[in-house]
C-alpha positions in Angstrom: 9.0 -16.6 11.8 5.5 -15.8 11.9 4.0 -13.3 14.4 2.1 -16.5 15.9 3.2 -20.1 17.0 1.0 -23.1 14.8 0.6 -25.8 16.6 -0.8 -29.3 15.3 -2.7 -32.2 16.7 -2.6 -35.4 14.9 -4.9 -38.7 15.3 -3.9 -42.3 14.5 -4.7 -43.3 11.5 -6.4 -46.7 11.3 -4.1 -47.9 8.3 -1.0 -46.6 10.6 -2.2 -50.0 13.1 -2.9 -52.2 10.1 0.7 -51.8 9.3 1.8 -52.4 12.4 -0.6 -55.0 12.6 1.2 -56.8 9.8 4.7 -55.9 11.1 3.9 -57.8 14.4 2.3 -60.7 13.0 4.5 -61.0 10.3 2.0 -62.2 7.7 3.3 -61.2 4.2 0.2 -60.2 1.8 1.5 -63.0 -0.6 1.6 -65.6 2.4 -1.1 -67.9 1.4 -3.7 -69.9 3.9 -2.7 -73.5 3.6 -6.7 -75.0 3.9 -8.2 -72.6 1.6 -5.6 -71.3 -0.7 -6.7 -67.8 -0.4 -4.9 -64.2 1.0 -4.2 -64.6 4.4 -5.3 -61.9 6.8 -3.5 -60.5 9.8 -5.1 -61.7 13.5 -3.3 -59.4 15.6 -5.0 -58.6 18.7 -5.0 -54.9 19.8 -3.1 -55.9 23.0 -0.3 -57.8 20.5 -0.3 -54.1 18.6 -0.3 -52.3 22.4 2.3 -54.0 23.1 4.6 -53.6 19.8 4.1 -49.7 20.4 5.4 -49.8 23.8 8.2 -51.8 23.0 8.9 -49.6 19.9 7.5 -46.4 20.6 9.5 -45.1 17.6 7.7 -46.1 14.8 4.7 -43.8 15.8 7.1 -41.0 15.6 8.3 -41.8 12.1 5.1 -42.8 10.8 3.7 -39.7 11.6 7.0 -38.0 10.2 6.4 -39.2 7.4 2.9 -38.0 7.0 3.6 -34.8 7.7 6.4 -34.6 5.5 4.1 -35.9 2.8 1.3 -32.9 3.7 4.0 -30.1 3.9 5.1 -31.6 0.2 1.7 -31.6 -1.3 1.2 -27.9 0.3 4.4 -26.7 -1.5 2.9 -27.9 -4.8 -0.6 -26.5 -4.4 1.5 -23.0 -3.1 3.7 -23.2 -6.1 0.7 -23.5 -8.5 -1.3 -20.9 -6.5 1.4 -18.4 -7.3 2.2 -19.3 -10.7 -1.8 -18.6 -11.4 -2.1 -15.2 -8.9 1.0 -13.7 -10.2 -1.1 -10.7 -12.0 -2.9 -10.3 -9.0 0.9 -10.1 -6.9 2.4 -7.9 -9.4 0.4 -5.7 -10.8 -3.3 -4.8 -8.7 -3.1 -1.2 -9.2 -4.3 -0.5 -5.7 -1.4 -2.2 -4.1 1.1 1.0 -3.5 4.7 0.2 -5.2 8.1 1.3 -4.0 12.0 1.0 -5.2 12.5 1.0 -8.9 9.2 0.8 -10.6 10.5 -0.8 -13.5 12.7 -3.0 -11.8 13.0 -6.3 -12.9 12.8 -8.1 -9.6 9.7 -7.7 -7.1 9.3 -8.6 -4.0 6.1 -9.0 -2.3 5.1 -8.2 1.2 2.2 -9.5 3.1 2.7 -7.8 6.7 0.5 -6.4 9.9 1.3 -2.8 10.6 1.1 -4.1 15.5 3.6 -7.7 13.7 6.6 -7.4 16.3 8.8 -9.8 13.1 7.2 -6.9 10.3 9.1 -4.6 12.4 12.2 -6.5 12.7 12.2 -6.8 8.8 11.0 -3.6 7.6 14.8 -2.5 7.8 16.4 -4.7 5.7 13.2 -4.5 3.1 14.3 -0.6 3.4 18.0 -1.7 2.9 17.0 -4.0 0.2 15.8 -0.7 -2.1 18.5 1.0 -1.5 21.6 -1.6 -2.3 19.7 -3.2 -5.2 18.3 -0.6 -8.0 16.6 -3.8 -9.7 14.3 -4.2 -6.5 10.3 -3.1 -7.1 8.5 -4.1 -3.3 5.0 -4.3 -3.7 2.7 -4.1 -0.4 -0.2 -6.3 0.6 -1.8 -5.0 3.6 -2.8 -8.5 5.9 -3.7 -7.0 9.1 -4.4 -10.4 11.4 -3.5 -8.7 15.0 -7.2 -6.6 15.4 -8.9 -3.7 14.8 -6.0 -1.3 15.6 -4.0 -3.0 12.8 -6.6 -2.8 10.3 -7.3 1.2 11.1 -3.0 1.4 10.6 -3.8 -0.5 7.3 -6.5 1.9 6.2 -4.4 4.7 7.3 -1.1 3.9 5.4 -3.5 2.7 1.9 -4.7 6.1 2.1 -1.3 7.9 2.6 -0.7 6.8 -1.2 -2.8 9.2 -2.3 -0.5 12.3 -0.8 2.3 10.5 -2.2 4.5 9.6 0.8 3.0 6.2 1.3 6.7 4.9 2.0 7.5 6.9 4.7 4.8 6.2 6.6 4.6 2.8 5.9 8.5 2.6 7.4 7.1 5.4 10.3 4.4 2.7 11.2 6.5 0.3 11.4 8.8 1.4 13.4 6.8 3.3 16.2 5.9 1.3 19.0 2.7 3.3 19.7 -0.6 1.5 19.8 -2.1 1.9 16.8 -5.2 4.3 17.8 -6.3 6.8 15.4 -4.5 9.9 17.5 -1.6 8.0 17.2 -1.5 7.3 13.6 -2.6 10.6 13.2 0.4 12.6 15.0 2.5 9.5 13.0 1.3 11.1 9.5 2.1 14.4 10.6 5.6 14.0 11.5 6.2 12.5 7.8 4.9 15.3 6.2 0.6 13.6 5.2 -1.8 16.6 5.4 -3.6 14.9 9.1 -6.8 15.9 8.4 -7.0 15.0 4.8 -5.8 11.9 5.8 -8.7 10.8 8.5 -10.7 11.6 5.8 -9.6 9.5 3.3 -9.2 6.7 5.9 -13.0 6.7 6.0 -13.4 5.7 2.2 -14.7 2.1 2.4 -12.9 0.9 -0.6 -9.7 0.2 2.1 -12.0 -2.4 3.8 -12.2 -3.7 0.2 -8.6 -3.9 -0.7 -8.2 -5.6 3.0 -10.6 -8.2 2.2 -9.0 -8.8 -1.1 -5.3 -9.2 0.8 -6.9 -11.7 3.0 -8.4 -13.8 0.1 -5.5 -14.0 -1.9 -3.4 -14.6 1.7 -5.4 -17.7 1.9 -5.6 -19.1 -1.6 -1.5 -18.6 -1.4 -1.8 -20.5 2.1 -0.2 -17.2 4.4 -1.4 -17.5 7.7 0.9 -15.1 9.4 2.9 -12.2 8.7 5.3 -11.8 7.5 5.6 -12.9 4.1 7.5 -12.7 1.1 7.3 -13.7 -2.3 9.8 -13.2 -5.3 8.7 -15.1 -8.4 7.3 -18.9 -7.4 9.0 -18.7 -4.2 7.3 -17.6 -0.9 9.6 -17.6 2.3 6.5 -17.1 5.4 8.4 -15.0 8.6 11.2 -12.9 9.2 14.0 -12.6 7.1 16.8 -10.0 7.3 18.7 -8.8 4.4 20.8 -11.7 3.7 17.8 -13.7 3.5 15.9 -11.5 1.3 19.3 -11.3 -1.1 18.6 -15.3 -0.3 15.5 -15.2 -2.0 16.0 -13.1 -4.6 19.1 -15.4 -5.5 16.6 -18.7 -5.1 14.0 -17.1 -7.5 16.8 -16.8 -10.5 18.0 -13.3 -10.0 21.4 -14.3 -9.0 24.0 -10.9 -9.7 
């Protein structure tokens, strides 16, 4: 589930009334004029469709059904090919910090905000995930969406790489319920072991806006709107998942066991 709710508004479409149009009159585009010899056209009046709708109010409903099953299929596709072509970028952008096996043979991407009440619900079963399945490499793609608090988080856990304990504060992070001030994330570092001070100062390096920016672009070209998100392979599973469902995913991907 994603950390927001989408909601959609949808207008008529004008060929949705010309089909009705046809249904009502019953005109068949073969049906022929008798005087003239050419294509008859529907003359439906809009009351004559009004009144159709009213009577079956159901059609509208699996008209647009329909449509937006056809849009959610044609997404898929361009999602699918979106992946297939960004996979160096998913895999293997050294700036992205790495846990589990390095080498592993499976990886499993993470796009996720550091304030995401559903990153916090999964960040245990992506922990649970390393530990039960030695093939597992996760690879994290900071998306902060939720504000300036969760981009300073973000900025503050990139930088943590470079002491080498960027896993433990990324699973500190996530699981404090703090807001996500500077003091905060400060005494969060600290009681994980980061050198504080060194790491305010490294949270000041502007590259972290960079690699932020870069998370966001590729978030949109691979049509993530929300966090979280996982990817294994060509498949990309937006919200929550706990570990069955990652296991799920890995299994949907081709890395059955």
């Amino acid at each position: 589930m994603n950390s927001f709710s989408v909601q959609k508004c949808f207008s008529l479409s004008p060929s949705i009334f010309v089909g009705l149009a046809l249904f009502v009159s019953g005109c068949s585009t073969t049906a022929k004029d008798t005087k003239s010899g050419s294509t008859a056209s529907p003359d439906v009046s809009d009351a004559a469709i009004e009144r159709y709708i009213r009577a079956h109010p159901e059609v509208i409903e699996q008209s647009l059904q329909a449509m937006e099953a056809k849009r959610e299929a044609e997404q898929k596709e361009r999602q699918k090919a979106a992946l297939k072509t960004k996979q160096d970028e998913l895999l293997h952008d050294p700036i992205s910090p790495v846990s589990g096996n390095p080498k592993g043979e499976i990886t499993l991407v993470e796009f996720y905000d550091y304030r995401c009440g559903f990153c916090k619900k999964a960040a245990s079963a992506v922990t649970e995930l390393q530990k039960v399945d030695p093939r597992v490499r996760v690879v994290y793609k900071d998306f902060p969406i939720l504000g300036e608090p969760s981009e300073l988080a973000a900025k503050a856990a990139l930088a943590s790489y470079a002491q080498g304990k960027h896993q433990v504060f990324h699973e500190a992070l996530l699981e404090s319920h703090a807001d996500m001030t500077k003091e905060s994330i400060l005494k969060i570092a600290a009681k994980v072991g980061l050198d504080a001070k060194r790491l305010e100062a490294d949270m000041a390096n502007p590259k972290w806006q960079s690699v932020i920016a870069k998370n966001r672009a590729l978030a949109r070209e691979l049509g993530i709107s929300g966090t979280p998100g996982f990817i294994v392979g060509n498949e990309l599973v937006p919200g929550w998942l706990d570990l069955n469902g990652l296991k799920e995913l890995i299994a949907r991907a081709g890395y059955g066991r």
